[in-house]
C-alpha positions in Angstrom: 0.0 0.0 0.0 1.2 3.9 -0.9 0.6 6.3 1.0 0.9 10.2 0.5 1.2 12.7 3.0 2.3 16.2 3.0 6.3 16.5 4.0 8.0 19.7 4.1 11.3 18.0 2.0 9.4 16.6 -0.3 5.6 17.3 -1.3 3.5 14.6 -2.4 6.2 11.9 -2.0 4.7 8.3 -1.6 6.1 7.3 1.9 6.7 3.7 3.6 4.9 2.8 6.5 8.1 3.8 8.5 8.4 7.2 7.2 4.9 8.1 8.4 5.4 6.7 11.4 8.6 9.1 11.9 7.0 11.8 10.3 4.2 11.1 12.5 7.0 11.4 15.5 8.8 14.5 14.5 5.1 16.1 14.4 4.5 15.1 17.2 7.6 16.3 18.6 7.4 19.5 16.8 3.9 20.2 18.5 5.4 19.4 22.0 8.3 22.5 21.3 5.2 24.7 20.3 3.1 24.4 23.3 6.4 24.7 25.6 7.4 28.1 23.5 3.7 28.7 23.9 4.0 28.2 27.3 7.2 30.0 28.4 5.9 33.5 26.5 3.0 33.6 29.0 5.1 32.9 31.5 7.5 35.8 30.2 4.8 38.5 29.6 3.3 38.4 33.2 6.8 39.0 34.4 7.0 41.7 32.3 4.0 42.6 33.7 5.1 42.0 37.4 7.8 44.2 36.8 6.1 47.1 35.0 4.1 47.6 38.0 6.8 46.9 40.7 9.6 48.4 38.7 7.1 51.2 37.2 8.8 51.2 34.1 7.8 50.4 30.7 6.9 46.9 29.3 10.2 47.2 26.7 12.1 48.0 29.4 10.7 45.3 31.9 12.0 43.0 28.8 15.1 44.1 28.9 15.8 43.6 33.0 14.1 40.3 32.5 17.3 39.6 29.8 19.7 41.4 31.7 19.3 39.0 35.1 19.0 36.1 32.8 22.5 37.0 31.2 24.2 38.2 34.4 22.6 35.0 36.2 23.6 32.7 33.9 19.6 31.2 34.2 17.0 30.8 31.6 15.0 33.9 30.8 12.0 32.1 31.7 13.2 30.6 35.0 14.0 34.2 35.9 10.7 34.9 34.5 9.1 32.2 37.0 11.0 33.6 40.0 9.9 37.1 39.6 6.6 35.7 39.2 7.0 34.2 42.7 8.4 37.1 44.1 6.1 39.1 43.2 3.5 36.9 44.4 5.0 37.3 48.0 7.8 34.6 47.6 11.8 34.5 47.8 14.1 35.1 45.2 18.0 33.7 45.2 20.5 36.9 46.9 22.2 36.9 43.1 19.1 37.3 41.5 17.6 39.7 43.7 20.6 41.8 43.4 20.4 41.6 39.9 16.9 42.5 39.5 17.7 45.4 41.9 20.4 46.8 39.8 18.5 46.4 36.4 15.4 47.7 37.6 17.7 51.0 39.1 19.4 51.5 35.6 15.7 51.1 33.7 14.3 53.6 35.9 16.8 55.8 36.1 17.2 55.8 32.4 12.9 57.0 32.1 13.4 59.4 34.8 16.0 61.3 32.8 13.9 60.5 29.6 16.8 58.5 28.3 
């Protein structure tokens, strides 16, 4: 039996049993990345969020002290997104990273207090 499916490589290319099946898996994969990236950006935009009202600066600029902890931290931009999240909620965040989020936020508001 032929089949036909729809491959980005190669249109309308009868494929074996086996290549559905690991077309079928990278699909399937591919969906699982989406809904994680998906995922994360929420996460990400209400820390931006978190910090536009605790930081009272604006939302590019939340964005950017959300990337400048991350890279000074050495953590994943939406693990620091997470912990803000949690901190702003009332919880704990590491000495590093609260330093860090200290000293961004001071340069971002500084910067829109003087109108940049």
């Amino acid at each position: 039996m032929v089949f036909f499916a729809m491959s980005r490589r190669h249109p309308l290319q009868p494929l074996s049993l086996t290549d559905l099946v690991l077309e079928h898996e990278r699909l399937h994969e591919e969906i699982d990345q989406l809904r994680y990236a998906l995922t994360s950006h929420a996460v990400i935009d209400q820390a931006i969020g978190a910090l536009v009202a605790l930081g009272r600066i604006p939302p590019d600029d939340a964005w950017q002290v959300l990337r400048e902890v991350s890279q000074r931290t050495n953590t994943k931009l939406r693990t620091v997104a997470e912990h803000v999240l949690k901190f702003a909620q009332g919880g704990a965040l590491s000495d590093t990273e609260l330093e860090e989020l200290r000293r961004a936020l001071g340069r971002h508001a500084a910067r829109c207090s003087t109108g940049r």
